[in-house]
C-alpha positions as CSV (number, residue, x, y, z in Angstrom):
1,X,-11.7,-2.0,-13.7
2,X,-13.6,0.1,-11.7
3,X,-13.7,0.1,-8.1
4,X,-15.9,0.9,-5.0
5,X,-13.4,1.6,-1.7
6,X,-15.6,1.7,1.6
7,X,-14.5,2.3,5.1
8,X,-15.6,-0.5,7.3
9,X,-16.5,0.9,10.8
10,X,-19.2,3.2,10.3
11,X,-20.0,2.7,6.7
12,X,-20.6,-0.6,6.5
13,X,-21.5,-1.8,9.6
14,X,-23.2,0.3,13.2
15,X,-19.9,0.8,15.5
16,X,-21.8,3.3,18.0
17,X,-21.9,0.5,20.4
18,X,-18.7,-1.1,19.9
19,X,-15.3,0.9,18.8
20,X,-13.3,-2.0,18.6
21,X,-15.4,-4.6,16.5
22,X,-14.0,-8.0,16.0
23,X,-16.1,-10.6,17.3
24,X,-19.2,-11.3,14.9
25,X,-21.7,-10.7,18.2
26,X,-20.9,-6.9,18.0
27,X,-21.5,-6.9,14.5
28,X,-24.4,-5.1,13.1
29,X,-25.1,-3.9,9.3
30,X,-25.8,-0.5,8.7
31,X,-29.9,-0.1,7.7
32,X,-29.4,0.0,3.7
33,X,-26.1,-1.0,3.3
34,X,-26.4,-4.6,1.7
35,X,-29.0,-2.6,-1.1
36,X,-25.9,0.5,-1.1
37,X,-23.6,-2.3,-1.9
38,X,-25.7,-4.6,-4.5
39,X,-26.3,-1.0,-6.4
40,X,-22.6,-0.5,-6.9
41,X,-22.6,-4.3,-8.3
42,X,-25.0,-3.9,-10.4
43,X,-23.0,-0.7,-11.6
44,X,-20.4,-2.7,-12.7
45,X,-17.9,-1.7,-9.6
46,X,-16.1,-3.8,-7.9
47,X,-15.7,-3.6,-4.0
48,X,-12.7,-3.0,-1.7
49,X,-12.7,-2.8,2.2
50,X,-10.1,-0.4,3.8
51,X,-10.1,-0.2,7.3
52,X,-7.8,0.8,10.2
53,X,-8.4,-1.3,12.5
54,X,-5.6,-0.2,15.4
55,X,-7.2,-2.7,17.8
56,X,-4.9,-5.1,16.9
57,X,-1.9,-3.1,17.5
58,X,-3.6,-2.3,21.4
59,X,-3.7,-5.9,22.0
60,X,-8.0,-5.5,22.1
61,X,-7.9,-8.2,19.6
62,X,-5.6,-10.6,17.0
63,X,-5.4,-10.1,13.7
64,X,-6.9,-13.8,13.1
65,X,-10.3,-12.6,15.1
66,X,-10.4,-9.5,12.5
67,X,-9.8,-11.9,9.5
68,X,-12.4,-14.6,10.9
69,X,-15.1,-11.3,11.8
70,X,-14.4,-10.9,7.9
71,X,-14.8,-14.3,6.7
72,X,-18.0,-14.3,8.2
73,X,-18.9,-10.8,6.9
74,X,-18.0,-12.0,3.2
75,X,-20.1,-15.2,3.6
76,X,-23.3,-13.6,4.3
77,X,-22.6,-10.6,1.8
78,X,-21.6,-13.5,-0.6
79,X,-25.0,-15.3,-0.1
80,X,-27.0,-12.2,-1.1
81,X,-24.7,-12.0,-4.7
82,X,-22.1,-9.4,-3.0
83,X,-19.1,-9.7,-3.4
84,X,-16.2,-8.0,-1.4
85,X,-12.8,-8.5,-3.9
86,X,-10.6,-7.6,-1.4
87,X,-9.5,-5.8,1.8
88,X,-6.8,-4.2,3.2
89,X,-6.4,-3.5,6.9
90,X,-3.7,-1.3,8.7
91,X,-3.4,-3.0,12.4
92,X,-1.2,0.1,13.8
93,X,-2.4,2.8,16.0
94,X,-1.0,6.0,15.9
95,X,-0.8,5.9,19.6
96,X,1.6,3.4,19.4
97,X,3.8,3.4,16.0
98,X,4.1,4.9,13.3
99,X,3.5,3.3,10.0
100,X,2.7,4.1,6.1
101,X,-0.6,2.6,5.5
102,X,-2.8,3.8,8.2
103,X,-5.6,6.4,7.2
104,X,-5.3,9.6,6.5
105,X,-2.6,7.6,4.5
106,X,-3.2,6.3,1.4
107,X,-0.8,3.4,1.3
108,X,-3.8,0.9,1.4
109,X,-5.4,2.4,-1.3
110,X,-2.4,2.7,-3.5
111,X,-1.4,-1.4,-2.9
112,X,-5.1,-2.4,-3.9
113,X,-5.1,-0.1,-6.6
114,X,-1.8,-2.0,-8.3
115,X,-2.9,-5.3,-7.1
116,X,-6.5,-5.0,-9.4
117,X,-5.4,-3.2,-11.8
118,X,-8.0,-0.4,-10.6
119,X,-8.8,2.5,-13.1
120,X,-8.8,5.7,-10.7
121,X,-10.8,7.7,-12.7
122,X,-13.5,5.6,-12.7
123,X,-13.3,4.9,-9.1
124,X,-14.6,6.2,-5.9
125,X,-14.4,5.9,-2.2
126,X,-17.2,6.0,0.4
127,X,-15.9,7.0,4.4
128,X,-17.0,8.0,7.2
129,X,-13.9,10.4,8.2
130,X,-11.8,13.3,7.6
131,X,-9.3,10.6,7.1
132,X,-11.0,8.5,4.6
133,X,-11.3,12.3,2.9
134,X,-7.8,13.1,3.3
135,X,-6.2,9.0,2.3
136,X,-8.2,9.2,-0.7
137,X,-7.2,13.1,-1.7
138,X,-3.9,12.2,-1.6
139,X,-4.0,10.1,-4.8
140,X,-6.5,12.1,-6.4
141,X,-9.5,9.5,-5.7
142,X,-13.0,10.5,-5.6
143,X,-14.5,10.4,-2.4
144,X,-17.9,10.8,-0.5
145,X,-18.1,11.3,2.9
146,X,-21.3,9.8,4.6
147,X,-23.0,10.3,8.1
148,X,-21.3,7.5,10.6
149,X,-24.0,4.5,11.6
150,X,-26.5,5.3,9.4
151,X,-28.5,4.4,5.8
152,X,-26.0,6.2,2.9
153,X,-28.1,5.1,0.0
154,X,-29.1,9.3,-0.4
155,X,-25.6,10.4,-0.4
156,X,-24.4,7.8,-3.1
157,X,-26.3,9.2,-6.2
158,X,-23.5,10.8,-7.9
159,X,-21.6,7.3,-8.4
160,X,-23.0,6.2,-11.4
């Protein structure tokens, strides 16, 4: 299978207000994003969230109020015939431990890739980061790095 890996914060949704986004009030969609996303379906990729999301670690917020954020997210994605496969969070912050999966590691990456049965070659990921560069370099995945908080439908046109 083919796969689509996008960062959350900053791809997929507007975090120029918020840093620590968890509660569906400080969500907002990037312009473009939910046509970025049915392209790639209609593509034939699948998609994958990976997203540090180190608030959880600072005690901003639990890892149940991420996963419920997400529900939500899915649900209205889900309604407009997008679907997200499957995500994979790191809840550590650098600041405060040290683990294996956060970006620039590619630990996240890796356990999706095994899990689906993913096909590399074919397979890309969209960031907003040196870090989303650097997790996805270190296996050898294709990557695209987009402006933060903005339409990415330009910068997409060499997935095909």
């Amino acid at each position: 299978m083919k796969a689509i890996f996008l960062d959350r914060d900053g791809v997929i949704n507007d975090n120029s207000e918020h840093y620590y986004i968890y509660k569906f009030e400080q969500w907002t969609f990037n312009p473009g994003i939910e046509k970025v996303l049915k392209h790639f379906c209609d593509l034939g990729y699948e998609l994958f969230i990976v997203s540090n999301q180190g608030g959880i670690s600072r005690g901003i917020c639990t890892k149940e109020e991420v996963e419920t954020l997400h529900s939500k997210i899915f649900e209205i994605l889900g309604s407009k015939g997008i679907k997200i496969r499957d995500i994979a969070i790191c809840p550590h912050h650098n600041l405060l431990e040290n683990c294996l999966c956060r970006k620039p590691k590619s630990l996240m990456l890796e356990k999706l890739i095994a899990k689906h049965n993913i096909d590399i070659e074919k397979s890309w990921f969209v960031g907003d980061s040196k870090t989303d560069f650097e997790a996805a370099n270190a296996i050898n995945l294709k990557s695209i790095i987009v402006p933060a908080n903005t339409n990415i439908f330009e910068y997409i046109g060499q997935i095909k």
